[in-house]
C-alpha positions in Angstrom: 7.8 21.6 23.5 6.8 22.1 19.9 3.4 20.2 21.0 1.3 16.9 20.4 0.8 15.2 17.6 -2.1 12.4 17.7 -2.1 9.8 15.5 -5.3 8.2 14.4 -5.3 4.6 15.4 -8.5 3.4 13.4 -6.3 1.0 11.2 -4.6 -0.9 13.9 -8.1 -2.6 15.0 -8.6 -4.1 11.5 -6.5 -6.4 9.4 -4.2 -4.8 7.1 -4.6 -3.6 3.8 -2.3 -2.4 1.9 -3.3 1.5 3.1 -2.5 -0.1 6.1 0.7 -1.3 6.1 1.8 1.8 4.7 0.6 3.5 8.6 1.8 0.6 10.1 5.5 1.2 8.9 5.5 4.4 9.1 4.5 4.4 12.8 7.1 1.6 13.6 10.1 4.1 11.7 8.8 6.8 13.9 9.0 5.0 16.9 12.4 3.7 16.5 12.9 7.2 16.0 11.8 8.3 19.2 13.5 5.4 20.7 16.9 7.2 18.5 16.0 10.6 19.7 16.0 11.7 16.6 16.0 15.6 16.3 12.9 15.4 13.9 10.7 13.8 16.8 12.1 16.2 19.5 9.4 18.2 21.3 6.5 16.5 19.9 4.7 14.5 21.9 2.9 11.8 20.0 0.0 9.4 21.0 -2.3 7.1 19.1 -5.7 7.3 19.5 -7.7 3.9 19.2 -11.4 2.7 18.9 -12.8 1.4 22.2 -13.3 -1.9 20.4 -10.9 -4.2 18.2 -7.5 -6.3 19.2 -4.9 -4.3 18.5 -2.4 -5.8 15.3 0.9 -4.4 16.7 2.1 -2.3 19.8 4.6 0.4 20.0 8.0 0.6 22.7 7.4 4.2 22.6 4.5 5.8 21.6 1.4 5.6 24.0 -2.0 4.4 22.9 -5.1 5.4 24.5 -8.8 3.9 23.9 -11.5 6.0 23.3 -15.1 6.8 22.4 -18.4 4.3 21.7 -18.9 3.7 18.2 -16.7 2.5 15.3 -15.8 2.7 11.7 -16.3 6.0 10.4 -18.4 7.0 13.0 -15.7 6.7 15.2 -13.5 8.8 12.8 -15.9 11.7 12.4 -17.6 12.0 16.3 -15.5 10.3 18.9 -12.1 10.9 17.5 -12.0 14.4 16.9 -13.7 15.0 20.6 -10.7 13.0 22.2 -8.0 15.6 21.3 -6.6 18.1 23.0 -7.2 22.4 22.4 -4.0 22.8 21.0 -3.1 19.1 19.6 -2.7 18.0 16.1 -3.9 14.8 14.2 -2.3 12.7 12.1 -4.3 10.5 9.6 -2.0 7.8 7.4 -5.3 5.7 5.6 -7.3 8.2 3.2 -9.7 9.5 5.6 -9.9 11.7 8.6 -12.2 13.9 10.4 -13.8 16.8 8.1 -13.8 18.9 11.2 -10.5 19.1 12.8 -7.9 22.0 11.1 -5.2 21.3 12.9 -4.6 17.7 11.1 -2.3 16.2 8.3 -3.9 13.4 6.1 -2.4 11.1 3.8 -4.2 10.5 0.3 -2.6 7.9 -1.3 -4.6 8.3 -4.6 -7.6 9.3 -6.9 -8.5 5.7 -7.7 -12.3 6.2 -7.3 -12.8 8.9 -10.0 -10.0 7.5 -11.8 -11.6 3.8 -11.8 -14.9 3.8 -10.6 -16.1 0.9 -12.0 -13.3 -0.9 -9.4 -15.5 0.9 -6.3 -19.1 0.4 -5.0 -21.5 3.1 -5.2 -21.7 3.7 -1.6 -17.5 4.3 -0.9 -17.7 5.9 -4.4 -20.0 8.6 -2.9 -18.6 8.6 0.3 -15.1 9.5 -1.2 -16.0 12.1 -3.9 -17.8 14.0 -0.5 -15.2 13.5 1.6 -11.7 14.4 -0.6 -12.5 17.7 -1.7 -13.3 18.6 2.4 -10.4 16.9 3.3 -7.6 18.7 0.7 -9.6 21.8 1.5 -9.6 21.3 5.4 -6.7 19.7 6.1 -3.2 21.8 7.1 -1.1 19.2 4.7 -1.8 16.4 2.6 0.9 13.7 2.1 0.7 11.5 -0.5 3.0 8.1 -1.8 4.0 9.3 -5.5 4.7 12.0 -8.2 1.8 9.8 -9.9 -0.8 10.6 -6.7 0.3 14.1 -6.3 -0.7 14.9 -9.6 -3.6 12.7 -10.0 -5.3 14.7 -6.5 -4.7 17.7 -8.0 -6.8 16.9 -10.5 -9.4 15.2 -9.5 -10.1 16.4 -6.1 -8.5 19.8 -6.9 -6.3 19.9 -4.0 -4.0 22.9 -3.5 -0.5 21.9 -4.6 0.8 23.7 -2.0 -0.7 21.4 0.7 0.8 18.2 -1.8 3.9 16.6 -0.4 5.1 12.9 -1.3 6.3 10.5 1.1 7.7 7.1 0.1 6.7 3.5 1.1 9.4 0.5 1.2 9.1 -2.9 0.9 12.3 -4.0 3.2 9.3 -5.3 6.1 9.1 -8.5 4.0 12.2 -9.5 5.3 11.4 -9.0 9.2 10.1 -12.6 8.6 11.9 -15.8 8.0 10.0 -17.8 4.9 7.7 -20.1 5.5 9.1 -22.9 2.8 6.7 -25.3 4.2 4.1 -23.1 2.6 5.0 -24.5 -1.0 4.1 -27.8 -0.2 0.8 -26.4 1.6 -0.8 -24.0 -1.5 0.8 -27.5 -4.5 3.6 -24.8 -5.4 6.4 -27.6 -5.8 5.9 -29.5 -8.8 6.0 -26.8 -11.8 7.7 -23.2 -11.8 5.3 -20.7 -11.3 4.4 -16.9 -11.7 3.3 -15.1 -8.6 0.8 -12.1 -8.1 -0.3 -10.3 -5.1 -3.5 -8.4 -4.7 -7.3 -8.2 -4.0 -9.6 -8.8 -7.1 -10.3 -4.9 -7.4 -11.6 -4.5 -11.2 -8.0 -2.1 -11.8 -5.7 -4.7 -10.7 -6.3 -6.4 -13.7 -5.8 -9.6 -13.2 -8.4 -11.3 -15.7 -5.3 -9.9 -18.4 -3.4 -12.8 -16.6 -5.7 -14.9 -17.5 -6.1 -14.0 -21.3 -2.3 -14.1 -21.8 -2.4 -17.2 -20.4 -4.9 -18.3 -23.2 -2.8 -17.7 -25.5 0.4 -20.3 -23.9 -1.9 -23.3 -23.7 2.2 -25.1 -23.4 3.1 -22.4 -20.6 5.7 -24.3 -18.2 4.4 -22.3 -15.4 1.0 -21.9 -13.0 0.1 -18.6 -11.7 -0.4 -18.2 -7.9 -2.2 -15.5 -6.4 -2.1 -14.7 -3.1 -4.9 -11.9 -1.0 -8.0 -11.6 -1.0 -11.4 -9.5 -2.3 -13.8 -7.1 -0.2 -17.2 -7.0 -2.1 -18.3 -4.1 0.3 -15.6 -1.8 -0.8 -14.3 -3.2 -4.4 -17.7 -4.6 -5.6 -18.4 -7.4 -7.7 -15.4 -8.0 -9.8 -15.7 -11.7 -10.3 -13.4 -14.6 -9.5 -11.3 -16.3 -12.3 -11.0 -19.9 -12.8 -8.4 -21.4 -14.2 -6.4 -24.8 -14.6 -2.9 -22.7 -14.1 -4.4 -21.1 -11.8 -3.8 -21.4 -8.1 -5.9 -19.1 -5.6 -4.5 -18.9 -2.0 -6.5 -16.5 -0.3 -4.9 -14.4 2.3 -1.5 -15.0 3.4 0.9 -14.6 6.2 4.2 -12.7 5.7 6.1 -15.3 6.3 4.1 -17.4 3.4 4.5 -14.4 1.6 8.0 -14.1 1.7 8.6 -17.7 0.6 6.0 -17.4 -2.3 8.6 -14.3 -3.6 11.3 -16.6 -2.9 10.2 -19.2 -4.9 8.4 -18.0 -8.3 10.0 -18.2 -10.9 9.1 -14.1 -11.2 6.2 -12.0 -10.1 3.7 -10.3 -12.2 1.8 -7.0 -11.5 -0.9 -6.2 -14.3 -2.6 -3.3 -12.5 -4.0 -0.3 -14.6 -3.7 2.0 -11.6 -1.8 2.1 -8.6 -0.9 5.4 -6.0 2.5 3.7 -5.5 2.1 -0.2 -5.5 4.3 -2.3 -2.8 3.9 -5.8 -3.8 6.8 -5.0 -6.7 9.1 -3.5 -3.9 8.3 -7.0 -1.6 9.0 -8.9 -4.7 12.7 -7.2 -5.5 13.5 -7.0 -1.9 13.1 -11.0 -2.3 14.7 -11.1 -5.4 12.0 -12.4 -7.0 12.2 -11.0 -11.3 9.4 -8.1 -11.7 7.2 -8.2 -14.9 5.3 -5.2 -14.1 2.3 -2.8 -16.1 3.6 0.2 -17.8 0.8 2.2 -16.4 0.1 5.1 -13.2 3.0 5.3 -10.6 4.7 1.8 -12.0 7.3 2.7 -13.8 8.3 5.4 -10.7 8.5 2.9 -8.0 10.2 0.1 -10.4 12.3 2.6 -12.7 14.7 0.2 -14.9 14.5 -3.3 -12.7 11.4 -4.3 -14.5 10.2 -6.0 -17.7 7.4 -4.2 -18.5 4.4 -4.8 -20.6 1.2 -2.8 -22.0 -1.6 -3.5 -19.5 -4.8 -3.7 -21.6 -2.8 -6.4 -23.9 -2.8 -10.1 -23.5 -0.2 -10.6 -26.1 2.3 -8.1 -24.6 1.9 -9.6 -21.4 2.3 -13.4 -22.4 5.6 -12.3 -24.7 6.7 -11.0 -21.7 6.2 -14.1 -19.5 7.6 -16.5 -22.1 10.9 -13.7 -22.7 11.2 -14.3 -19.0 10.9 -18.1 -18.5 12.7 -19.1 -21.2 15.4 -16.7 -20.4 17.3 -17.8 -17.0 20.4 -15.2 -17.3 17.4 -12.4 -17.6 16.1 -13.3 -14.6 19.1 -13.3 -12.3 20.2 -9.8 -13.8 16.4 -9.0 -13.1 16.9 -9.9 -9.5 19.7 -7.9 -8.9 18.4 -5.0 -10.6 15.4 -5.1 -8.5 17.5 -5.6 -5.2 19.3 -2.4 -5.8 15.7 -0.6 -6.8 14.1 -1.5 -3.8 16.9 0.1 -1.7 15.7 3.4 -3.2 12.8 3.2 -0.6 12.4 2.6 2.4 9.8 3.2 5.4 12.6 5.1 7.4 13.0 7.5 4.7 9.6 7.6 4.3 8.7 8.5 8.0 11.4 11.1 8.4 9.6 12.7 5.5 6.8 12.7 7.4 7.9 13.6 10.7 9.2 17.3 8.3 5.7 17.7 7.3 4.2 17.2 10.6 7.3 19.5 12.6 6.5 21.9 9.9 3.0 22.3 10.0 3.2 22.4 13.9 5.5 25.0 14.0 3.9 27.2 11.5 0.3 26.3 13.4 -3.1 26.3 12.2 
């Protein structure tokens, strides 16, 4: 027995974000893994370790979970979690942060966004992270991280040791675990006029008020704009909501929605100025749904040549871009299949098996 490895269970007592599903995945890959017998889970016993309070958003055929401590949140993280593992057990954190105190632990950072855009961040996490990073990347046995893009960005900003640094890839092929909801056209007023789809929270980086402004300048655009998620004032502060005419905001959706919205847009836009990897694009392709995507951060790494892209701090790119597209029929079927075939260069198997290499590796080297 090479040893334990527990996996820290905070996110599965909240609703997802898209830190989230990224641990979510992972963890299902690794336990069909287990339930494979793959040689990279043998002799490693894992567990997750959960907050005494919260419904739990998915259950695993093979890995145990086990409840403990009294409080939640990050005090949960930093007290009660580190106190429930074993002498000789190792922690794995998938969501950004862990405890400062435990050694024997790998931690995924997915990016640097709060130095890099602080203006997208409230004071409070904006503190909170530029404490807590530097301790982490020094503390921590390895970090893992989702891009080339992040890697590099941590080093810099956090000044965490290269060495520690190794990438680990998302996927977007969970969008098709669900069969669309077409219905959901008809429910968000989707079905009279071709329409453009984004995905996101209103974060200040994600850049959607560009949207907007290119819109401005197509007052004859044959298309809305739908965009589906959600914002979190405590952690993204006030960024504002847009209002529109072309504009249709759906609030948070189901995957099933989801997968239909993809389905049926005529393409989907992503105007961020800074993403650590960015999986709506991958959802989008995997639905063949055309990708007009910003040429900006880890973008061009996770869509390579199956997008049309556009400068993200200009409203006129953007909107040439959107009229190229929907004027353009034959660009967007070879824009589909482009992006089906670029999406299949990630996946959350791969992804956990390069995960499950860091972890057997730092547990056999120890502490």
């Amino acid at each position: 027995m090479i040893g334990s490895l527990a996996v820290n269970g905070r996110f599965l007592v909240r609703r997802p974000t898209g830190v989230d599903r990224f641990a979510l995945e992972l963890l299902a890959a690794i336990d069909m893994q287990l339930e494979r017998e793959d040689a990279l889970c043998e002799h490693i016993a894992i567990r997750v370790v959960l907050p005494a309070d919260g419904s739990v958003v998915r259950e695993f055929r093979n890995i145990p979970m086990i409840r403990v401590g009294r409080y939640g949140g990050q005090l949960w993280e930093q007290w009660d979690l580190p106190r429930a593992l074993g002498h000789d057990e190792w922690l794995l954190s998938m969501c950004n942060t862990a405890p400062v105190f435990a050694r024997k632990q790998v931690v995924a950072i997915h990016d640097a966004a709060t130095v890099a855009v602080p203006e997208a961040f409230s004071r409070g996490f904006r503190t909170w992270y530029r404490v807590l990073m530097p301790l982490l990347g020094r503390r921590a046995h390895s970090i893992l991280t989702v891009s080339e893009f992040s890697r590099k960005e941590l080093e810099h900003a956090f000044r965490m040791p290269g060495g520690k640094l190794s990438v680990v890839s998302e996927g977007g092929e969970h969008i098709l675990r669900h069969a669309a909801d077409v219905g959901a056209l008809d429910r968000f007023g989707l079905r009279s006029r071709p329409y453009v789809l984004a995905v996101s929270s209103m974060a200040v980086h994600k850049n959607f008020r560009l949207v907007l402004e290119a819109l401005a300048l197509m007052p004859d655009a044959p298309f809305d704009v739908a965009i589906a998620g959600g914002a979190n004032a405590k952690v993204f502060g006030e960024a504002g909501h847009i209002e529109s005419d072309q504009v249709k905001w759906l609030g948070y959706v189901s995957d099933a929605e989801l997968r239909a919205l993809y389905e049926g847009a005529m393409a989907f836009v992503f105007p961020s100025l800074y993403e650590g990897f960015g999986i709506p694009p991958l959802e989008a392709m995997q639905c063949g749904c055309p990708v007009l995507a910003a040429r900006a951060a880890s973008i061009p790494e996770v869509c390579g040549d199956a997008a049309v892209y556009f400068d993200p701090r200009s409203a006129e790119e953007l909107a040439a871009a959107l009229r190229r597209v929907a004027a353009d029929p034959a660009l967007r079927v070879r824009m589909s299949a482009l992006g089906r075939v670029q999406s299949r260069r990630f996946s959350w198997e791969k992804g956990a098996r390069q995960l499950m290499g860091v972890c057997r590796a730092a547990m056999e080297r120890g502490a």
